[in-house]
NUKOL-963369 format. One record per residue (C-alpha): x, y, z; residue in three letters. Coordinates in pm, 1 decimal, padded with zeros to 6 digits. Example, Ala and Ser with C-alpha at 12.3 -4.5 7.8 and 13.67 -1.06 7.14 Angstrom:
! residues 2
         x         y         z  doke
   01230.0  -00450.0   00780.0   ALA
   01367.0  -00106.0   00714.0   SER
This chain:
! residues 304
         x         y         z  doke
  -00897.3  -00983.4  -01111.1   UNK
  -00794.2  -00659.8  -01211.7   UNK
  -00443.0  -00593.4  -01114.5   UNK
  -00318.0  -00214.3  -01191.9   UNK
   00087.0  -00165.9  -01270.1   UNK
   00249.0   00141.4  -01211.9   UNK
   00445.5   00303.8  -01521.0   UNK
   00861.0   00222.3  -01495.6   UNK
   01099.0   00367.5  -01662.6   UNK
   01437.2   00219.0  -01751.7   UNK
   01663.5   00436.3  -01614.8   UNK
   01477.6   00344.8  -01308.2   UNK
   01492.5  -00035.9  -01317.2   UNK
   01886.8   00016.4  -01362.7   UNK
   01895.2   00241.0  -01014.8   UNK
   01928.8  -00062.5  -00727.7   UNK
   01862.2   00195.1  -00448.8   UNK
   01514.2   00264.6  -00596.4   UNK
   01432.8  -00049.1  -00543.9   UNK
   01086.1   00049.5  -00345.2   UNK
   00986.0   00208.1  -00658.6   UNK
   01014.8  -00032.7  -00883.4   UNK
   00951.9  -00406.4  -00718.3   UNK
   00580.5  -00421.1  -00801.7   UNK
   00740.6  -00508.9  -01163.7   UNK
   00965.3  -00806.9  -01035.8   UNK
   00641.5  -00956.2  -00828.1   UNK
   00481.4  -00875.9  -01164.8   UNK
   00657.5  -01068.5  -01372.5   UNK
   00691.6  -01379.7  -01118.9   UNK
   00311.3  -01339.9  -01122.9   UNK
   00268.4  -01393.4  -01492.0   UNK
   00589.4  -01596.8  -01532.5   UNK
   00372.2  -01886.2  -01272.9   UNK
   00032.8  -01809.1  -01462.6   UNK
  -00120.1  -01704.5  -01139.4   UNK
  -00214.3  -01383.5  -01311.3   UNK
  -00293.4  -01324.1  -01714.1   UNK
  -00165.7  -01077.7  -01941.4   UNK
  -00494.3  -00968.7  -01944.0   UNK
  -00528.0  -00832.5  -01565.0   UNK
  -00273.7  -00620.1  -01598.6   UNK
  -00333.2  -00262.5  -01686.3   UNK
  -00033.9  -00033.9  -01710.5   UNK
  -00131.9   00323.6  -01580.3   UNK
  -00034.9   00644.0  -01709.5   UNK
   00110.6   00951.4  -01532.8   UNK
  -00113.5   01178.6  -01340.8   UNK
  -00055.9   01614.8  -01390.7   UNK
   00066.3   01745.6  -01061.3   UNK
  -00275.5   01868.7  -01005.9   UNK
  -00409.8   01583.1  -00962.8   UNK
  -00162.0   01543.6  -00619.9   UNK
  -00327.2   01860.6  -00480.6   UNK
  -00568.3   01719.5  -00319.2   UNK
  -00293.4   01558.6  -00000.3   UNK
   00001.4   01751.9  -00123.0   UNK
   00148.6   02177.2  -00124.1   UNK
   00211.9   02273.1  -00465.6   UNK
   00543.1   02380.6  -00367.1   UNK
   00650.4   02043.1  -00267.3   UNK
   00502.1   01950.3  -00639.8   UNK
   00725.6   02146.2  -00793.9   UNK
   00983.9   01975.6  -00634.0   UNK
   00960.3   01649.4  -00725.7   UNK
   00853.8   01699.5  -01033.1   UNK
   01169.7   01921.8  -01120.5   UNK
   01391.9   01711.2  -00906.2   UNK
   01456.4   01997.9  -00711.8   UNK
   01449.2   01834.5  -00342.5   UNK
   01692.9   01982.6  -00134.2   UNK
   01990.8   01717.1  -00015.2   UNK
   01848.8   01660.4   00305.1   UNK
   01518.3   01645.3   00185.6   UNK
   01630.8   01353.3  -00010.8   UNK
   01793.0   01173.5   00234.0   UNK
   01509.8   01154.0   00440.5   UNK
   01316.1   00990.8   00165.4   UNK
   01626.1   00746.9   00121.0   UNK
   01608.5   00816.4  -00289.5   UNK
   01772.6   01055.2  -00502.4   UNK
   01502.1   01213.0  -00722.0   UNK
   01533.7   01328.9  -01056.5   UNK
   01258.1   01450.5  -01321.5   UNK
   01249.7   01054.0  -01453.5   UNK
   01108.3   00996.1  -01062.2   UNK
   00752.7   01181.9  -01150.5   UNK
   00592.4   00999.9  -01402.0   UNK
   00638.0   00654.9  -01214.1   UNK
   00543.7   00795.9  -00868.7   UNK
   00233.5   00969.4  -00980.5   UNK
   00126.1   00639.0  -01205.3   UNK
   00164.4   00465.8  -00882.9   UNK
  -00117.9   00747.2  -00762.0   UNK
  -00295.4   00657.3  -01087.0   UNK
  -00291.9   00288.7  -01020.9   UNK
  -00401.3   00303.4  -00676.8   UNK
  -00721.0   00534.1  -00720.8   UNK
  -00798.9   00265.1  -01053.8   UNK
  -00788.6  -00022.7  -00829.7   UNK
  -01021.6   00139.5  -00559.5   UNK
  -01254.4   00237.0  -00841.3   UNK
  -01277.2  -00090.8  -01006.6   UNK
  -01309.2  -00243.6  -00604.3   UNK
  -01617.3  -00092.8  -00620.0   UNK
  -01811.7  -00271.1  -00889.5   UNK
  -01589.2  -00573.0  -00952.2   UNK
  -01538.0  -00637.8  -00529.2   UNK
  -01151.9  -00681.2  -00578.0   UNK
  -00847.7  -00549.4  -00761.3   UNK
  -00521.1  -00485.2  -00668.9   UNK
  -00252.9  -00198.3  -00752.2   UNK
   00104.5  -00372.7  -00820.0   UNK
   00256.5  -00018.6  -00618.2   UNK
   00130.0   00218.4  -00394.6   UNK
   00094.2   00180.1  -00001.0   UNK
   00295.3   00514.5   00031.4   UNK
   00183.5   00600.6   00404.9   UNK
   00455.0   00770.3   00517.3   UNK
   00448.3   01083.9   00311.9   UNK
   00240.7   01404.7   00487.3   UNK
   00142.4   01695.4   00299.9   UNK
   00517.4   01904.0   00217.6   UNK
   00761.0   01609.7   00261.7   UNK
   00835.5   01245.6   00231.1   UNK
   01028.6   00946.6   00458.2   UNK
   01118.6   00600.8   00398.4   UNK
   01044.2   00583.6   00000.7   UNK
   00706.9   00757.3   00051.9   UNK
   00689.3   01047.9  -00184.1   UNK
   00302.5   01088.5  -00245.1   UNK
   00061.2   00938.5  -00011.2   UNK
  -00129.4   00752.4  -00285.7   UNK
  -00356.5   00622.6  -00016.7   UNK
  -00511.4   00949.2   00077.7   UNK
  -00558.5   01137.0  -00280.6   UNK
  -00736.3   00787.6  -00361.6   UNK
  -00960.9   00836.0  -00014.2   UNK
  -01020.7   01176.7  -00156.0   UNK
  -01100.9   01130.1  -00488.3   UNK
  -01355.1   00860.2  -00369.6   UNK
  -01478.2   01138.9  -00120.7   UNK
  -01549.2   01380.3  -00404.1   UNK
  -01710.4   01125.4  -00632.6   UNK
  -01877.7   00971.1  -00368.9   UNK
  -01955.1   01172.4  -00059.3   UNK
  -02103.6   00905.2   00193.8   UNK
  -01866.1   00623.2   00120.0   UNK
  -01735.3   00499.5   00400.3   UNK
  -01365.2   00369.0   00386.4   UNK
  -01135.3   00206.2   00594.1   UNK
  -00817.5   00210.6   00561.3   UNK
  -00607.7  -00127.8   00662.5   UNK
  -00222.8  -00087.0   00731.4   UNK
  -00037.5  -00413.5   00831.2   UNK
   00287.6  -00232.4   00727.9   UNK
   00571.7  -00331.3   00998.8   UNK
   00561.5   00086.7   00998.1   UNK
   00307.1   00288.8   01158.5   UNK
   00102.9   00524.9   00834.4   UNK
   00133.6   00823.4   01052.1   UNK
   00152.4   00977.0   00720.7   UNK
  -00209.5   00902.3   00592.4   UNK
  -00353.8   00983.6   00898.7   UNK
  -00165.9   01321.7   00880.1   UNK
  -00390.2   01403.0   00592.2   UNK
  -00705.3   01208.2   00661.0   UNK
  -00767.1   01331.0   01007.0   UNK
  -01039.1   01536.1   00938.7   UNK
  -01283.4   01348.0   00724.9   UNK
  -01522.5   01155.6   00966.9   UNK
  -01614.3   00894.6   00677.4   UNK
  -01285.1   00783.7   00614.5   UNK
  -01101.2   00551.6   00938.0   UNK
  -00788.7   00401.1   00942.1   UNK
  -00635.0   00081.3   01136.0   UNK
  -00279.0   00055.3   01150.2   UNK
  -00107.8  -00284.0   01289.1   UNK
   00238.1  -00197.3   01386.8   UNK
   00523.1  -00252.7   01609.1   UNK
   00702.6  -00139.0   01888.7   UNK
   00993.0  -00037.6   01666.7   UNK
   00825.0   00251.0   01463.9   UNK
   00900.5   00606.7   01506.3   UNK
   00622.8   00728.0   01808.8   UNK
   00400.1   00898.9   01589.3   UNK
   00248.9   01235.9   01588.5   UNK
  -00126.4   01090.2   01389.5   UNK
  -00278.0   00846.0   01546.4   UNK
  -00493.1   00590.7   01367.5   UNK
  -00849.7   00555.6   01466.6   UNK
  -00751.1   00141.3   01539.8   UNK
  -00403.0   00156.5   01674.0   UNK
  -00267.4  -00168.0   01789.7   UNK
   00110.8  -00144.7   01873.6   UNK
   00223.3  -00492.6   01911.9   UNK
   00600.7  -00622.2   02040.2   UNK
   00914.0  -00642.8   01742.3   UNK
   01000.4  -01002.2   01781.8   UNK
   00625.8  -01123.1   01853.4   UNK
   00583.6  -01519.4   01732.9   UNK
   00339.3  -01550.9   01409.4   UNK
   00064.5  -01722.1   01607.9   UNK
   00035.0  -01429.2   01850.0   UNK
   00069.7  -01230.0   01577.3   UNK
  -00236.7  -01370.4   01395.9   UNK
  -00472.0  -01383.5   01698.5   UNK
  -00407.4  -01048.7   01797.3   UNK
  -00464.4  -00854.5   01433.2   UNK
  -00787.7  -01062.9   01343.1   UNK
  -00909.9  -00981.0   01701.4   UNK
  -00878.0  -00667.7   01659.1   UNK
  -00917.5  -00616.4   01294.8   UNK
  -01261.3  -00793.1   01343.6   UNK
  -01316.7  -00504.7   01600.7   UNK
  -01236.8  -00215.0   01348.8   UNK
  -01442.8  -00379.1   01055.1   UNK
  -01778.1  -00438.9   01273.0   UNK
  -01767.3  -00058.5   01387.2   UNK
  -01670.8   00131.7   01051.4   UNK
  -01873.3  -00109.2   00835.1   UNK
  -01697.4   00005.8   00539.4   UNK
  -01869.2   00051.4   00173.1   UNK
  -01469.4   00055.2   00056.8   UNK
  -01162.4  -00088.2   00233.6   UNK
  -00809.1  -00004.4   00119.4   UNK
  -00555.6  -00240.3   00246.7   UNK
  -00163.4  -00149.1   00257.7   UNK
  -00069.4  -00499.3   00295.3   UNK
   00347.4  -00477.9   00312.5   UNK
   00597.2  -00734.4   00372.6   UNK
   00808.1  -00484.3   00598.6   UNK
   00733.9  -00756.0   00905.2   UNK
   00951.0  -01000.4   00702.8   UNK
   01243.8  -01123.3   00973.6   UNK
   01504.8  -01070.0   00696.5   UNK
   01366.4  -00707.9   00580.2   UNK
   01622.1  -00412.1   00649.1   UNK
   01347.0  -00235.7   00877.7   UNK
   01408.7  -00505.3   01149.3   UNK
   01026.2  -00432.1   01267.1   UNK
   00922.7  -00794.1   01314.6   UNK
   01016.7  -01143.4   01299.3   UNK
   00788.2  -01282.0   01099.4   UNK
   00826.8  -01598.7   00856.2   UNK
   00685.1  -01612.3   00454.6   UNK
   00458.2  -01875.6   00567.6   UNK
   00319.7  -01675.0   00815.3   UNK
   00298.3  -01394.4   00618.9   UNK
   00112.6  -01550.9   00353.8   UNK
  -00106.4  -01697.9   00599.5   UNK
  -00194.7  -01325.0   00688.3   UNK
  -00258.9  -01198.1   00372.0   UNK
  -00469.9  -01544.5   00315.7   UNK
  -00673.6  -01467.9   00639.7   UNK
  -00754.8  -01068.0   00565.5   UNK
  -00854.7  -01117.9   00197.6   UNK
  -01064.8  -01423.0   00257.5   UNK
  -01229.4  -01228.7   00545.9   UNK
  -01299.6  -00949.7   00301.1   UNK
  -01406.5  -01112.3  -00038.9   UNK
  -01608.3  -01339.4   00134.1   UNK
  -01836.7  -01078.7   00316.0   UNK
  -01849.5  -00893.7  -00078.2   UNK
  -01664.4  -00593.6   00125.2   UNK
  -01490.4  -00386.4  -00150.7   UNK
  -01114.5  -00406.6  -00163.8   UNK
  -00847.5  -00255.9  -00282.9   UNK
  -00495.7  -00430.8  -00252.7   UNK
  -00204.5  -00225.6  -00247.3   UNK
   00149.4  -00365.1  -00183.4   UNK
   00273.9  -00143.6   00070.3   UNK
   00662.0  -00139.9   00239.8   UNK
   00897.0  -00405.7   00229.9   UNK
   01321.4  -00367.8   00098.8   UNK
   01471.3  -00720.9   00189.8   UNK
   01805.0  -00747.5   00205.8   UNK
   01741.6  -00958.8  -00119.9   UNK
   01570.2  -00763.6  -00411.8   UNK
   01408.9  -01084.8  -00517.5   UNK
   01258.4  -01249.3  -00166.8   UNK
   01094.0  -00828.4  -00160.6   UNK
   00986.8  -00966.3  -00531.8   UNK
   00858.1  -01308.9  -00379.9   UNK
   00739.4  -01184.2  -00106.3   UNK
   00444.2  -00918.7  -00239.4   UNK
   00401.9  -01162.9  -00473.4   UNK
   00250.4  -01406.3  -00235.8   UNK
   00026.9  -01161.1  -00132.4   UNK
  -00126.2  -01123.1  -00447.1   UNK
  -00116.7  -01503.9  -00503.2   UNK
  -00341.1  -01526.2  -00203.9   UNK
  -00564.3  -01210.7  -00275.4   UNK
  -00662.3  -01407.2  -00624.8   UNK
  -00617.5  -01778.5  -00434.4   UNK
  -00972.0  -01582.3  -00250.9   UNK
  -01154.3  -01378.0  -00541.6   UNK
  -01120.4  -01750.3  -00699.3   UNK
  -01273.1  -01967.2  -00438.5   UNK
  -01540.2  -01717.5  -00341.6   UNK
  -01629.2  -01568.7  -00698.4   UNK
  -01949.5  -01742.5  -00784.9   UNK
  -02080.0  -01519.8  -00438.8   UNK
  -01953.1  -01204.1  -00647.4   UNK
């Protein structure tokens, strides 16, 4: 299983409040470190030009980040402090994303160890979202391949008002977003919105996103599924969106991929939201996800 991994940059590693940019490398290394995943699935990607952002984002808000030239308030509504180091390991995140949905498509799984970014719109970015990586991978698989149809899954604690923002108007492309009550009201819709209680108990939980996740799936039939998976429901994660347990958590992500891999549905895995309180449990925590994503393309590769 092909598992893509953003570019990081030391000065970056050392910057604690950048954490969201950088913990696909501590789930990384847990991954390798408990020979879940080889050496050999991971694929470092490479920075992207700007150009290749233009697709979801104003070149003027390009120039920004890449020139760390955010205003202050701009800043603070992303929660990070960008400098010219930011660029190259945001827009390898982009890179990383639109590599796993590529290789989805003829190898049925792979997984981007970043990305998930759904709350940045087309001229500015909240919450640690600074290019929607989710919708310049839509549209790149929209250029190269016109009548794919994707969906887009978002259990993120968060509602991906963001991606919708700049996927509204492509007919082939549908997102579900699983949510809670806590999120900013939003100004996108998704096409499957399912707002569902903060402290909601992780049996509820389950019956009511496979319910309706089952709903979403049988009308879009998607050729391509990208799923923000996120830990942001985590009872312990700053957000304070949900209540939910690891267990249950893992029993989620367990649930979704096995649905997905075992009906040969594309997918790509990205790792979405989640800042726990604890750098490491964020760590732990995404990297149960992709402990169960492989737990699936394992058991159900001899039908791949």
């Amino acid at each position: 299983m092909k598992c893509f991994h953003s570019k990081v940059l030391p000065s970056i590693l050392n910057d604690e409040a950048s954490l969201p940019l950088w913990k696909g490398k501590l789930s990384c290394d847990m991954l390798l470190d408990e020979n879940i995943l080889t050496g050999s699935e991971i694929i470092d990607c490479e920075a992207l030009p700007s150009e290749a952002m233009r697709s979801a984002h104003t070149r003027g808000y390009l120039h920004k980040i890449v020139n760390g030239q955010l205003e202050l308030k701009e800043q603070l509504l992303l929660g990070l402090r960008i400098t010219p180091e930011v660029y190259p390991l945001v827009s390898s995140s982009v890179n990383a994303t639109i590599s796993s949905c590529l290789t989805a498509l003829t190898e049925k799984v792979a997984v981007s160890l970043s990305g998930g970014m759904h709350n940045a719109y087309e001229d500015f970015g909240i919450n640690y979202s600074i290019f929607n990586d989710i919708a310049i991978a839509a549209k790149v698989m929209r250029e190269m391949y016109p009548r794919i149809k994707i969906l887009i899954i978002d259990t993120d604690a968060d509602h991906g008002a963001g991606t919708n923002s700049l996927l509204y108007d492509d007919p082939l492309t549908k997102t579900f977003s699983f949510h809670s009550y806590g999120s900013r009201k939003p100004c996108f819709l998704s096409d499957y919105d399912v707002t569902v209680a903060r402290y909601i108990d992780g049996t509820s939980y389950m019956d009511l996103l496979m319910d309706r996740l089952a709903t979403a799936l049988e009308r879009s039939m998607p050729d391509l599924v990208i799923w923000v998976s996120g830990v942001s429901a985590h009872y312990l994660d700053q957000s304070r969106l949900m209540r939910l347990k690891a267990s249950e958590l893992f029993y989620r992500d367990l649930l979704i991929s096995k649905a997905l891999i075992k009906n040969k549905i594309p997918l790509a895995v990205l790792l979405g939201g989640g800042n726990n309180e604890n750098p490491v449990l964020t760590g732990k925590l995404h990297r149960n996800t992709i402990a169960a994503v492989k737990h699936n393309e394992q058991l159900y590769s001899s039908s791949i």
